[in-house]
gemmi code that builds the backbone of each chain (N, CA, C; Angstrom):
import gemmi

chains = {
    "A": [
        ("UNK", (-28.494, 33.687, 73.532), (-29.713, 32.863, 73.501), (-29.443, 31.502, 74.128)),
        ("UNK", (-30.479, 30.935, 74.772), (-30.318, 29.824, 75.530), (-30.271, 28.845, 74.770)),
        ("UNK", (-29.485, 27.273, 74.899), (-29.355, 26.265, 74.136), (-30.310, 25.953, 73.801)),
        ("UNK", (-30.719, 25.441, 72.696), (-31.951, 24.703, 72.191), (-31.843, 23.275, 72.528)),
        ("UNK", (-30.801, 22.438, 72.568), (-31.182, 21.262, 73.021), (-30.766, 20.920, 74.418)),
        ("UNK", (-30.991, 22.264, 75.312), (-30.858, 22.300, 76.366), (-32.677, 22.906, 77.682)),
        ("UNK", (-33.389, 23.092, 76.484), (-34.414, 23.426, 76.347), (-35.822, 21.707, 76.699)),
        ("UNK", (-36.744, 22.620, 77.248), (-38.119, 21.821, 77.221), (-38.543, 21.757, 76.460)),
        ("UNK", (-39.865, 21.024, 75.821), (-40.791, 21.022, 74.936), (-41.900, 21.661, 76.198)),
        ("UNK", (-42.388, 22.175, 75.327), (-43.900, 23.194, 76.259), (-45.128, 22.012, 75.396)),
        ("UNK", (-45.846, 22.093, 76.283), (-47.282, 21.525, 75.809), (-47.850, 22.668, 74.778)),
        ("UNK", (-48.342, 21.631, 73.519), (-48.934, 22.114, 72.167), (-50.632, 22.084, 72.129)),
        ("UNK", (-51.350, 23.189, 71.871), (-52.337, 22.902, 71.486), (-52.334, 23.917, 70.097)),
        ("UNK", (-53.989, 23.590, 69.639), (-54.288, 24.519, 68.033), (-53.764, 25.627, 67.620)),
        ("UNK", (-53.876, 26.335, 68.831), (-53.711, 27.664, 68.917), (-52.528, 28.192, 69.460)),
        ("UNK", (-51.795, 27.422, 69.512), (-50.136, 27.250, 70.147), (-49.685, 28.690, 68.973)),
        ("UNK", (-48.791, 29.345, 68.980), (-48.270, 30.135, 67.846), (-47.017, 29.461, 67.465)),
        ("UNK", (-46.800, 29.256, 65.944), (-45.711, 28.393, 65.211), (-44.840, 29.559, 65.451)),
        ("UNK", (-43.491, 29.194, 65.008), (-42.561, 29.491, 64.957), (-42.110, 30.859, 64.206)),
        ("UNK", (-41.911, 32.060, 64.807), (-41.650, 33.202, 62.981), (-40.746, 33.142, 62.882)),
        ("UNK", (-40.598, 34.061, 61.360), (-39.634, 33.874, 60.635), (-38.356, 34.167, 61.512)),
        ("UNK", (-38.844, 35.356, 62.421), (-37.367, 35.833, 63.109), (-36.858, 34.869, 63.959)),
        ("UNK", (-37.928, 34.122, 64.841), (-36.968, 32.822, 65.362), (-36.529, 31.937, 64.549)),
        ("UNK", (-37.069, 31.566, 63.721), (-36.292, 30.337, 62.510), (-34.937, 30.843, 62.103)),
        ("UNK", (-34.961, 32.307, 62.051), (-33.704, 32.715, 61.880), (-32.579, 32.681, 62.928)),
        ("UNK", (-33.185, 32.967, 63.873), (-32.305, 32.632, 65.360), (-31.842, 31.303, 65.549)),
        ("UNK", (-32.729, 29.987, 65.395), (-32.647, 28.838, 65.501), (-31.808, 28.396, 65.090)),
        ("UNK", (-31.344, 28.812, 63.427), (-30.899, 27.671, 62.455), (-29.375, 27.306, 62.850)),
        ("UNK", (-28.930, 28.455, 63.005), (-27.504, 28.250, 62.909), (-27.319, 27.090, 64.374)),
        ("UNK", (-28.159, 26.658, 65.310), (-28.013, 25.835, 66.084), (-27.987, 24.536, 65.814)),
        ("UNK", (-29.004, 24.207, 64.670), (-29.399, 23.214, 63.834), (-28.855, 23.301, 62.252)),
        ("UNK", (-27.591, 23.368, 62.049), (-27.230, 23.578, 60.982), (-27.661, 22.290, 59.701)),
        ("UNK", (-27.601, 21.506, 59.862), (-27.956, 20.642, 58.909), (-29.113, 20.335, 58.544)),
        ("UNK", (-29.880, 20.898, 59.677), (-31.391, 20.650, 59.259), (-31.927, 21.199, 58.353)),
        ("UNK", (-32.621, 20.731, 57.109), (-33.908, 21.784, 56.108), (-34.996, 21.576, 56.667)),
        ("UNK", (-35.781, 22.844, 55.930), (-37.358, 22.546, 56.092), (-37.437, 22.276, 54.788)),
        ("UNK", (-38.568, 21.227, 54.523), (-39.067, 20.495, 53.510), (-40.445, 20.405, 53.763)),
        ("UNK", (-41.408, 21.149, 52.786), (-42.773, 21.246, 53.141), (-43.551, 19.751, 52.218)),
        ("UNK", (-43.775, 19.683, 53.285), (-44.740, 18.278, 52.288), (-45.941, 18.561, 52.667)),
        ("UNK", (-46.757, 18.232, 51.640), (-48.338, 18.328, 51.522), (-49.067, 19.951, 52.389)),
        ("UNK", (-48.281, 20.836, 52.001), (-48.302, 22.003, 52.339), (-48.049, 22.652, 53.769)),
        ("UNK", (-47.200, 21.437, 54.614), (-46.341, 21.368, 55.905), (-45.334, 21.514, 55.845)),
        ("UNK", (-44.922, 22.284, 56.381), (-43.255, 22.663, 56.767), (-42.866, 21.683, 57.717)),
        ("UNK", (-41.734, 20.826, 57.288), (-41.216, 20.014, 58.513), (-39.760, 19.901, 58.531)),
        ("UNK", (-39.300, 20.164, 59.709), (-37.544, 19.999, 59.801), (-36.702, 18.631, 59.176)),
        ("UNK", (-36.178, 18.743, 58.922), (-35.892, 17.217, 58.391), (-34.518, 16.825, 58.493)),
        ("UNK", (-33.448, 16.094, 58.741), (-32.366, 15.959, 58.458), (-32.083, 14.254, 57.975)),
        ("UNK", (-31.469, 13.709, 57.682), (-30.677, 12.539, 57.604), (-29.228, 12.035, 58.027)),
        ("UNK", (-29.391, 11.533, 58.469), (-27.956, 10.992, 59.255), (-27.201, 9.412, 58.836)),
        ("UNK", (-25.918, 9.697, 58.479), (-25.239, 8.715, 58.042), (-24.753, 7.917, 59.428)),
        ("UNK", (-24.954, 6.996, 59.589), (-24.070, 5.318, 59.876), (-23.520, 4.304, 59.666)),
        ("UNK", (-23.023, 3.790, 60.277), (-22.089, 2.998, 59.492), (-22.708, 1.884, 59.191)),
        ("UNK", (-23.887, 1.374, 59.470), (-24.671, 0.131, 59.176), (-25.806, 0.284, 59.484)),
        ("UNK", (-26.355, -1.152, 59.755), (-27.820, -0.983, 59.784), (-28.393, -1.000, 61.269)),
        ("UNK", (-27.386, -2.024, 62.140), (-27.417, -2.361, 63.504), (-27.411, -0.695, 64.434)),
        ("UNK", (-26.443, 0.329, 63.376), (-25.946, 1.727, 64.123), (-27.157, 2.210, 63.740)),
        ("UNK", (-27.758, 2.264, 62.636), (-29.513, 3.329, 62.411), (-30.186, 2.556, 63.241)),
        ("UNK", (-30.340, 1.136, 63.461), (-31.989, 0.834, 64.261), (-31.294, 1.806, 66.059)),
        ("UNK", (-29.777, 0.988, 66.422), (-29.861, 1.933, 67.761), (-30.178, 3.053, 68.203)),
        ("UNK", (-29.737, 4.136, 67.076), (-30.344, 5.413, 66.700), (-31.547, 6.015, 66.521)),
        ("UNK", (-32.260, 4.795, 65.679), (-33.672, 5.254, 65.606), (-34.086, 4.892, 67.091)),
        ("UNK", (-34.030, 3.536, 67.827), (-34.570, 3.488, 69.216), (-34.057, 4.759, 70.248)),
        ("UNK", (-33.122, 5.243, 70.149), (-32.625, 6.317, 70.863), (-33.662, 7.554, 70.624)),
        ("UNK", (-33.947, 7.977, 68.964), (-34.833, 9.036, 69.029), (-35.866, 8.489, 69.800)),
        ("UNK", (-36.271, 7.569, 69.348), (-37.935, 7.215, 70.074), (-38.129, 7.584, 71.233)),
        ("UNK", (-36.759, 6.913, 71.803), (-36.796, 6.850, 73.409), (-37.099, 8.606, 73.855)),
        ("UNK", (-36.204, 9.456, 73.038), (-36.411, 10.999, 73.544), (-37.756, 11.438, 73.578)),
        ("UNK", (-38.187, 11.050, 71.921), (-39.847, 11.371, 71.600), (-40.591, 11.124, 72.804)),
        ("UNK", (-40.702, 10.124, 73.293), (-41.591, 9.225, 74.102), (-41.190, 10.352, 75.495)),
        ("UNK", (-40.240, 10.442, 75.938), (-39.647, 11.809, 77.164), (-40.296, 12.920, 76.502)),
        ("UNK", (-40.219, 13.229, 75.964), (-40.026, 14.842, 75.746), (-42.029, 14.785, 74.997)),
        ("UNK", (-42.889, 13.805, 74.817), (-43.680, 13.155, 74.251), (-44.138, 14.408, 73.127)),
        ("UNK", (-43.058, 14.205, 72.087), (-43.103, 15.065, 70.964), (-42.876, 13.864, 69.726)),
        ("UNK", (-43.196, 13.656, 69.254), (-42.931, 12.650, 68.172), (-42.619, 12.506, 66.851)),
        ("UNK", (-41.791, 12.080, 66.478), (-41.075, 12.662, 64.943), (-41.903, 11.322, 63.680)),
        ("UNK", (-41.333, 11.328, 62.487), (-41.551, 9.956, 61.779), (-39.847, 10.001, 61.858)),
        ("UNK", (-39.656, 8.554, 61.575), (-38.160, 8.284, 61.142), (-38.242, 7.100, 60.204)),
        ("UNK", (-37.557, 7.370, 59.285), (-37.333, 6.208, 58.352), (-35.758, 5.324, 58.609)),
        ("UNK", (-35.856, 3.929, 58.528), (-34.642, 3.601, 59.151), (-34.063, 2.614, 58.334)),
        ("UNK", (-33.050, 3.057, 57.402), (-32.294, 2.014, 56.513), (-30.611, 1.866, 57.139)),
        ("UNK", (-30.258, 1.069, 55.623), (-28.696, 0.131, 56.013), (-28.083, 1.879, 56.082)),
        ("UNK", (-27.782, 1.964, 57.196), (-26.782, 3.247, 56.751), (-27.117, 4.675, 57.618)),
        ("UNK", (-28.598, 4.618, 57.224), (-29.278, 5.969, 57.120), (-29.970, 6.189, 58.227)),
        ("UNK", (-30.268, 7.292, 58.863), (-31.285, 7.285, 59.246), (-32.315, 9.052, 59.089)),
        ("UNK", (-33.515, 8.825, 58.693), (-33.723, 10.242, 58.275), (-35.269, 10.798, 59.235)),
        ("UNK", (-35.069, 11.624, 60.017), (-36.027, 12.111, 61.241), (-36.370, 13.463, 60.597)),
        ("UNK", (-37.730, 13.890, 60.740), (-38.550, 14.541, 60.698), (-39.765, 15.047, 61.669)),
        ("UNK", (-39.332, 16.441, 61.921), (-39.901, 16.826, 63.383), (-40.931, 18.128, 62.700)),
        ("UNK", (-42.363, 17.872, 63.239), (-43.289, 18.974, 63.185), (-44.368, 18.696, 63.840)),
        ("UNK", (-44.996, 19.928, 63.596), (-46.196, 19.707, 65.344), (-47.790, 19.747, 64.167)),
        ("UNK", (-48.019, 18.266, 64.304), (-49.399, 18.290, 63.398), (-50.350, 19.445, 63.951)),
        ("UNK", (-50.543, 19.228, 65.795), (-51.735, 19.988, 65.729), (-51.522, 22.163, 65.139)),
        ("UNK", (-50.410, 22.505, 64.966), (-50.764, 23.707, 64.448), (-50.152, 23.773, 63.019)),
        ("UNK", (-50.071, 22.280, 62.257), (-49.747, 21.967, 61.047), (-48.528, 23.148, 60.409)),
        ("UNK", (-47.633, 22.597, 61.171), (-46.214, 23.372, 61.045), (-45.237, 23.245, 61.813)),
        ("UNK", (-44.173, 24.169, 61.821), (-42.855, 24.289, 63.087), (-43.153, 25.273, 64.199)),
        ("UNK", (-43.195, 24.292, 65.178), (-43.031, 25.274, 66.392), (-42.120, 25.289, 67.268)),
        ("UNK", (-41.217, 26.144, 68.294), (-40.552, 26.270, 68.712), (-39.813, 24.694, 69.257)),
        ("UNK", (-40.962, 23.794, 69.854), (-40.772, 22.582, 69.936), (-39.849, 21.341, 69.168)),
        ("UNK", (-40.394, 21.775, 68.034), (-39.625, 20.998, 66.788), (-37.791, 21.689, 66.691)),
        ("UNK", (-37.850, 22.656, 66.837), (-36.315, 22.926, 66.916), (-35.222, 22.806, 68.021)),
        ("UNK", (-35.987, 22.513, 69.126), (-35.513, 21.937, 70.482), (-35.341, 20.689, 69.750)),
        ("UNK", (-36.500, 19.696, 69.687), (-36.300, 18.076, 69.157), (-34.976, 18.299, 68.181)),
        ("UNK", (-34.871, 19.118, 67.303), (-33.802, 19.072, 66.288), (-32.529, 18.847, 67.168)),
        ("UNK", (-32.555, 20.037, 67.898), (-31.252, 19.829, 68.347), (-30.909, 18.993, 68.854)),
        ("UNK", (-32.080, 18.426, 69.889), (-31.624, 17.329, 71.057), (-31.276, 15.670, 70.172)),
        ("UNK", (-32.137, 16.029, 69.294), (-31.485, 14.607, 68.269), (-30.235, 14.665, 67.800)),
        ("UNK", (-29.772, 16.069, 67.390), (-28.500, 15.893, 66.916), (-27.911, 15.616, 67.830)),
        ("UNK", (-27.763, 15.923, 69.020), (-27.095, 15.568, 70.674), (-26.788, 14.196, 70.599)),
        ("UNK", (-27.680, 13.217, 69.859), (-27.848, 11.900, 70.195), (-26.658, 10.959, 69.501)),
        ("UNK", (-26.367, 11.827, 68.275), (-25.424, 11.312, 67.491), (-24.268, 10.425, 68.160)),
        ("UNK", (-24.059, 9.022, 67.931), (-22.902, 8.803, 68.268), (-21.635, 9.543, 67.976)),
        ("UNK", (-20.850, 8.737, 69.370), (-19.293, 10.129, 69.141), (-18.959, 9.433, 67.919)),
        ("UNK", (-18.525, 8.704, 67.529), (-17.732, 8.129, 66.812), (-18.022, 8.894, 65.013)),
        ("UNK", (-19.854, 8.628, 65.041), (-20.137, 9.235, 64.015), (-19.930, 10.932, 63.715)),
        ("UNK", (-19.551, 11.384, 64.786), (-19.292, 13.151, 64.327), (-18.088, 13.587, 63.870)),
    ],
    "B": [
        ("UNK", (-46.630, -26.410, 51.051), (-45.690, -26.462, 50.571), (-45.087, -25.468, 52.247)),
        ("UNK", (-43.664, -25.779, 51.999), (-43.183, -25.721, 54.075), (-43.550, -23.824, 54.252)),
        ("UNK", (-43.710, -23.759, 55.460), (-44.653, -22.291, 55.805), (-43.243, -21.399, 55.322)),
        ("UNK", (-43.111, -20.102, 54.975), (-42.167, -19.134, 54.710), (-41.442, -18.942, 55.877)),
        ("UNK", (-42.351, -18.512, 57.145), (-42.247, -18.095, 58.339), (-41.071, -18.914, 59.320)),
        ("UNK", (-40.753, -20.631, 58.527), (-40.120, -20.834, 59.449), (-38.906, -21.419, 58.526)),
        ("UNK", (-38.861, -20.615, 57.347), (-37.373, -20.606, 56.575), (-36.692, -19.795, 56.969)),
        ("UNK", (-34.962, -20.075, 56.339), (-34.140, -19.353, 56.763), (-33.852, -18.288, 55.465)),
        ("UNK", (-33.439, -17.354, 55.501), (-32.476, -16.375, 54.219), (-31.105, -17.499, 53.671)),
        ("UNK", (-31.559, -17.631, 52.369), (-29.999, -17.625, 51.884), (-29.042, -17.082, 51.468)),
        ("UNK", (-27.922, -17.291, 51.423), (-27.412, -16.021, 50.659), (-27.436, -15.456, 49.491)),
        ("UNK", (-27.433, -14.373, 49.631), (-28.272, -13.727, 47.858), (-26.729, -12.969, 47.050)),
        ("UNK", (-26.562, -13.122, 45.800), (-25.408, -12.552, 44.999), (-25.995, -12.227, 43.476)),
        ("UNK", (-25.732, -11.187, 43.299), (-25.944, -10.573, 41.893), (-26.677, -11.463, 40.927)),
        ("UNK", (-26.177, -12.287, 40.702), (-26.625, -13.411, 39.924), (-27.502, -14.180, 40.404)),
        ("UNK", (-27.940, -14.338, 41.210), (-28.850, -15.015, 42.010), (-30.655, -14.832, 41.264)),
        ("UNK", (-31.181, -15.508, 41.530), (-32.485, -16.096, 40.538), (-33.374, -15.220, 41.478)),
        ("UNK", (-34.438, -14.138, 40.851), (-35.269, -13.515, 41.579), (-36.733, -14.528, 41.480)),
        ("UNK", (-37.511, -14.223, 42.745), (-38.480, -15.084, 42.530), (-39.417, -15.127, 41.532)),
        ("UNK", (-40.125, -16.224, 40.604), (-40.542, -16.473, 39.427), (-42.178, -15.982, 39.659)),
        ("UNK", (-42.849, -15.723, 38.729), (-44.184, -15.164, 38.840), (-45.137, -16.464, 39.621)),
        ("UNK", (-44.450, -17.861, 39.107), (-45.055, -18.795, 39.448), (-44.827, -19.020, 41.220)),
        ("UNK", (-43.685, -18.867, 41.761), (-43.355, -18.874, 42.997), (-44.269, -17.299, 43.862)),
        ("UNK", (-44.840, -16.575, 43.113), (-44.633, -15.023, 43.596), (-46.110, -15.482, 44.552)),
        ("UNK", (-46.929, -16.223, 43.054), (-48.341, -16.814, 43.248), (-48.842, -17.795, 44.167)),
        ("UNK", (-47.272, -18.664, 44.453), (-47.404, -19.526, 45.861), (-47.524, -18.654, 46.940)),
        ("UNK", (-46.658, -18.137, 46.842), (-45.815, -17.482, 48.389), (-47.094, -16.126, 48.795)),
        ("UNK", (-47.933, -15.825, 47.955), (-48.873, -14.928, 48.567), (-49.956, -15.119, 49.650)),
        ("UNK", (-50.661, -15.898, 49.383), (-50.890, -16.272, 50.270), (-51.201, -16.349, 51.541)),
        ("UNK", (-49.870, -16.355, 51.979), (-49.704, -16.503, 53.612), (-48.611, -15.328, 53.625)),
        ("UNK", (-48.679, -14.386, 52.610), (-48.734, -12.771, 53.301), (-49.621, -12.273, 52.841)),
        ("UNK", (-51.034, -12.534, 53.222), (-52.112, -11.329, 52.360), (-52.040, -10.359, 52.256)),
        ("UNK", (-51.449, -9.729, 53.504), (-51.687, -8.126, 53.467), (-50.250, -7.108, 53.247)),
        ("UNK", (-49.761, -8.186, 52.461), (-48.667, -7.596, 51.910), (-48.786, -7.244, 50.127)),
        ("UNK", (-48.528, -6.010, 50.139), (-48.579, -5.696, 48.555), (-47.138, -5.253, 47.554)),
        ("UNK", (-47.511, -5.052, 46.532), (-45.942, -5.345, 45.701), (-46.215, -4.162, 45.180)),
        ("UNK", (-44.583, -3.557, 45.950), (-45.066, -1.627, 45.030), (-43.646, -1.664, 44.659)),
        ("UNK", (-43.803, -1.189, 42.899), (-42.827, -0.562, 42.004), (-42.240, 0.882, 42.472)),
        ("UNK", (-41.053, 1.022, 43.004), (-40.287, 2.303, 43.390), (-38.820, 2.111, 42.361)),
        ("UNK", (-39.060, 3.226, 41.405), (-37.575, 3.477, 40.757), (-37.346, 2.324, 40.061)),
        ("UNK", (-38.923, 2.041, 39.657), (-38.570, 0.250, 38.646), (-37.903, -0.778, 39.523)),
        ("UNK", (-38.328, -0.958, 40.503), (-38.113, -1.821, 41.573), (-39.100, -2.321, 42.575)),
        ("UNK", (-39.186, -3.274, 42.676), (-40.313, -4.128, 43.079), (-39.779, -4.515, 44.578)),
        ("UNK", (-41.493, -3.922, 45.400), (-40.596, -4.182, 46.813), (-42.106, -4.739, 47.355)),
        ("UNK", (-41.866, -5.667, 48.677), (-43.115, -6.226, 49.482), (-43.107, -5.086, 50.006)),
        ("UNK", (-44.458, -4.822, 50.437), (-44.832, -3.458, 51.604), (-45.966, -3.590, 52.229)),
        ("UNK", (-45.627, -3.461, 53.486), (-46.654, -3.380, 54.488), (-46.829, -2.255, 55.366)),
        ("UNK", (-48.029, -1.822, 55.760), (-48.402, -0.845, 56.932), (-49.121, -1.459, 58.469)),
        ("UNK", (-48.294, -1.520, 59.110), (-48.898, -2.392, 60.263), (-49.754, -0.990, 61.178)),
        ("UNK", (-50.245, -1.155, 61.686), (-51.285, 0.027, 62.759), (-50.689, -0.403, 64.191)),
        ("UNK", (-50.569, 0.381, 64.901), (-50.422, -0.194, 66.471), (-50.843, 0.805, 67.151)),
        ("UNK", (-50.800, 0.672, 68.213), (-51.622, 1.362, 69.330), (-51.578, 2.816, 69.764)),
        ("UNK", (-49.668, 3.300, 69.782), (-49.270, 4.570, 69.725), (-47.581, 4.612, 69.072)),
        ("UNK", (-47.273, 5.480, 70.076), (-45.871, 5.511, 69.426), (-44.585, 4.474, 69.723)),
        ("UNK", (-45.276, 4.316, 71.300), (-43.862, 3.129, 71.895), (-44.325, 1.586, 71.560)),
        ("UNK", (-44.942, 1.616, 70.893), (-45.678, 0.464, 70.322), (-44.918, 0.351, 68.861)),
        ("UNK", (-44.925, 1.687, 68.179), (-44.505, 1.388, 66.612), (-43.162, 1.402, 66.834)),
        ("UNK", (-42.601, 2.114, 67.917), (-41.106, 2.125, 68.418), (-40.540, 0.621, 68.420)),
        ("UNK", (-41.300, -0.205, 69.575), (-40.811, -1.467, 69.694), (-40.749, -2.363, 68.763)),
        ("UNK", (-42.012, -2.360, 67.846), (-41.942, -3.286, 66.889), (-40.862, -3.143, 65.779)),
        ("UNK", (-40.887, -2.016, 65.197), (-39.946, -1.051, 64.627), (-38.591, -2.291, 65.250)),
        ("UNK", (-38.135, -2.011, 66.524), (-36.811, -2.605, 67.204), (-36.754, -4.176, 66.903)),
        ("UNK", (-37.597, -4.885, 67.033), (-37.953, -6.129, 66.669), (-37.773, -6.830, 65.404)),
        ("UNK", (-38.490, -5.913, 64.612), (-38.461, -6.383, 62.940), (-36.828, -6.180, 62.511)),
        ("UNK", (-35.940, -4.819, 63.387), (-34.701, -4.589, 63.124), (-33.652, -5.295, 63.337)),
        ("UNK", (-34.573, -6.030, 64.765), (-33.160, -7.294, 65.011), (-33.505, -8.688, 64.272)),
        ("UNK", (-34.281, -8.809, 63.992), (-34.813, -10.025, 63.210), (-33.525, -10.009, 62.165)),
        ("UNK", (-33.906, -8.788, 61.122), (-32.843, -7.972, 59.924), (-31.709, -8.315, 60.400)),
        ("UNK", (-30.992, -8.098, 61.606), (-29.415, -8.605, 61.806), (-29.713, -9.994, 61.689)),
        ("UNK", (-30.314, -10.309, 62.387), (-30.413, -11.938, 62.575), (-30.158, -12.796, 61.494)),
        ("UNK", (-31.002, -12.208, 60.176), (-31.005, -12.893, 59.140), (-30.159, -12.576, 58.026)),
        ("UNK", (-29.745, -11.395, 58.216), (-28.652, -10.588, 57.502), (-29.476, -10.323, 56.270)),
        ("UNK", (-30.689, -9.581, 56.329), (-31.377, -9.066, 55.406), (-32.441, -7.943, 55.672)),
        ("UNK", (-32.021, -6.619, 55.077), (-32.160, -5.708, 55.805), (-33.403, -4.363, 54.841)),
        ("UNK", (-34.165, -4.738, 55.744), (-36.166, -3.748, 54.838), (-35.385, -1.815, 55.294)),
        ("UNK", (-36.429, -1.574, 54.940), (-36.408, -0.041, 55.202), (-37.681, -0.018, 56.217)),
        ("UNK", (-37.971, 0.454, 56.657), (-38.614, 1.009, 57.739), (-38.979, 2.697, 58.359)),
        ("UNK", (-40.624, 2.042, 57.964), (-40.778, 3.897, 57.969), (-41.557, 3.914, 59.531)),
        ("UNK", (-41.446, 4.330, 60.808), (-41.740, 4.465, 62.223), (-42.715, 6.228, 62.204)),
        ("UNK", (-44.112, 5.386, 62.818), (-44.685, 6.932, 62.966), (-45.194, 6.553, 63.890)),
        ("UNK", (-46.161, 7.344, 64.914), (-47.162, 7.835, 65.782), (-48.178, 6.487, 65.226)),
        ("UNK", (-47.814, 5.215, 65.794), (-49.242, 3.874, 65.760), (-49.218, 3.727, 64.736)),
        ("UNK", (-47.983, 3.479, 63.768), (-47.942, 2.775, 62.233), (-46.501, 2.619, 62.076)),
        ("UNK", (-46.257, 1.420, 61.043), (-44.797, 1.231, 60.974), (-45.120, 0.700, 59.637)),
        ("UNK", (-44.740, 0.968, 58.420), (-44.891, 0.742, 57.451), (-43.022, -0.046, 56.582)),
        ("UNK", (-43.316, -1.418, 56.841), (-42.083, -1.956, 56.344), (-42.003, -2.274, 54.654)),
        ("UNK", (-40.448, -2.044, 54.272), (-41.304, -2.831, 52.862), (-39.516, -3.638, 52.818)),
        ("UNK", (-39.986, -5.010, 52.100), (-38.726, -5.387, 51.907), (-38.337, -6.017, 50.224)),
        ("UNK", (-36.717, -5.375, 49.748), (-36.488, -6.330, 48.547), (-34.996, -6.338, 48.292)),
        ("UNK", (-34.592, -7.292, 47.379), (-33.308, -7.695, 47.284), (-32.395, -6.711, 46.657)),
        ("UNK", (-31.548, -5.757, 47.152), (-30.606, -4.839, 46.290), (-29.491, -5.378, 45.260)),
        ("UNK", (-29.150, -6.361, 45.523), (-28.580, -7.115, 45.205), (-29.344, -7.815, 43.542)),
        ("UNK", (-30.068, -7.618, 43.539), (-30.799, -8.875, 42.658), (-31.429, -7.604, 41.990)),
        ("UNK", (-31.880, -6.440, 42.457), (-33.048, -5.475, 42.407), (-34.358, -5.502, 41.969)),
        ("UNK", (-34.733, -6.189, 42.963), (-36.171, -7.026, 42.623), (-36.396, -7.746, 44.440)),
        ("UNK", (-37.433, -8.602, 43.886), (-37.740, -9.886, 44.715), (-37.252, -11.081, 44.737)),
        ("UNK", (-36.711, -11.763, 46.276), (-36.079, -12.520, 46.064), (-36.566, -13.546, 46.612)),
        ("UNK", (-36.791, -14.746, 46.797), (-37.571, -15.714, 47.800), (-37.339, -15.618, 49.437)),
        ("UNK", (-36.137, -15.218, 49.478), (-35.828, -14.219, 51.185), (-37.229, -13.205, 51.265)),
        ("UNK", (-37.200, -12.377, 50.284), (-37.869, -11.602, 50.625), (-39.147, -11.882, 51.303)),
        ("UNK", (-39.879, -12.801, 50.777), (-41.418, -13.165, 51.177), (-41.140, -14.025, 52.376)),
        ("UNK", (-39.943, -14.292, 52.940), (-39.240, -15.216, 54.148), (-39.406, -14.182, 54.925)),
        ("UNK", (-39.070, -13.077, 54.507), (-39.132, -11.962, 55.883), (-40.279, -11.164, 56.205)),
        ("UNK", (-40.885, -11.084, 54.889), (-42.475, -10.647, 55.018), (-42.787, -11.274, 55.916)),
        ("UNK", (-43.350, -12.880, 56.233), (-43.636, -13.944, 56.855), (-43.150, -13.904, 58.459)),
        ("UNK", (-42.163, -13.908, 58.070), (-41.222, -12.939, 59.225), (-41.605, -12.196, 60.813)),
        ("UNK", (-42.111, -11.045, 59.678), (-42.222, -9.985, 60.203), (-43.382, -10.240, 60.373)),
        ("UNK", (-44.702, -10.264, 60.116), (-45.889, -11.001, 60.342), (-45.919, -11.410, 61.521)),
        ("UNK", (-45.229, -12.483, 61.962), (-44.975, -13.541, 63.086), (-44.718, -12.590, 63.911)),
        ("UNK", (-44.230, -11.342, 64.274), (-43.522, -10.586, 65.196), (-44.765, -9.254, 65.573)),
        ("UNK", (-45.832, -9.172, 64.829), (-46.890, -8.520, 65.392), (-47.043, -8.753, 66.704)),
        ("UNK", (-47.358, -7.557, 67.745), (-47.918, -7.957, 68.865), (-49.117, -8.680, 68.840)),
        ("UNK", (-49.047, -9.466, 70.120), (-50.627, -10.093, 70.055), (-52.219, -9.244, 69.769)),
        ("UNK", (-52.126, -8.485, 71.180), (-53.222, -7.606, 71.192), (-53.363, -6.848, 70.178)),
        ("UNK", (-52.487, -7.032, 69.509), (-52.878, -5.933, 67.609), (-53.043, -7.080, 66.187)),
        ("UNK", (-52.987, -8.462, 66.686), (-53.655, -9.134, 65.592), (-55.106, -9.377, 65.580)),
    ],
}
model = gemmi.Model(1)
for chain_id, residues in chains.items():
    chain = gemmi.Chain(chain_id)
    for i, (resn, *xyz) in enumerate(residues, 1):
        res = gemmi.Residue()
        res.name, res.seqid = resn, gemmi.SeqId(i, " ")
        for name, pos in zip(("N", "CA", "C"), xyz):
            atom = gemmi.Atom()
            atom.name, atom.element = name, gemmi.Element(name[0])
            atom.pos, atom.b_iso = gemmi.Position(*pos), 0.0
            res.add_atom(atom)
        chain.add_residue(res)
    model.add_chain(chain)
structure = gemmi.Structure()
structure.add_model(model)
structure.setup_entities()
């Protein structure tokens, strides 16, 4: 199977088809750290990532952005002393679509060396 | 009494005096649209700013973050799709600290124009 964070994002509309179970199963082991965590009856990928400060999460968080904004797929990220925690799902078919597990990966890509 | 906006952080230590109900009542004020939310019995300023799209909540997001080095006092920060919802309080103290409403003030000042 071809890399996932070697992969495009395809343009999303309503009717886009989410993700099945059999690809989520294919996916994961690419994205190992990632869960899905359904909030408000949404499935969304989620991970958190440790740094060593606060200066290393804001660079990080500007780094996802910067991909989001390329790839114009857009995550939330919350950005503390330390932490940083990204969450990828595709509102318009209110779930995971193939898209969101590309973003997974390509964020983990982003990781500083130092931090892996 | 001198504007918040153009104080500095002092340094804050365990022992350090959280701000008094009487100070809480000055200092509001001139953050109106900042509100005081209890998380985990902890009292934090919080704001939701709106902006335009994503490289908008991106930048500001980057802004409010270097401010945080600047002053060596550091909010959480939640970054979405044209909203950035900051909230800030003293870990140290675990509460509110008179920094705190310094950076509210702060951060205020650092809104883009075209979105005040």
């Amino acid at each position: 199977m071809e890399r996932l964070a070697e992969q495009k994002c395809e343009e999303c509309h309503a009717s886009s088809t989410p993700a099945t179970d059999e690809e989520i199963v294919q996916f994961r082991p690419q994205i190992p750290d990632w869960e899905i965590r359904t909030i408000d009856g949404i499935a969304r990928l989620s991970r958190t990532y440790r740094l060593s400060n606060f200066a290393e999460a804001l660079e990080f968080t500007y780094r996802i952005g910067t991909l989001a904004e390329a790839e114009w797929h857009h995550p939330v990220i919350l950005t503390e002393w330390g932490k940083v925690t990204v969450q990828w799902w595709t509102r318009k078919i209110k779930g995971l679509h193939r898209n969101d597990f590309i973003m997974a990966a390509k964020t983990d890509a982003l990781i500083p060396q130092h931090e892996k």
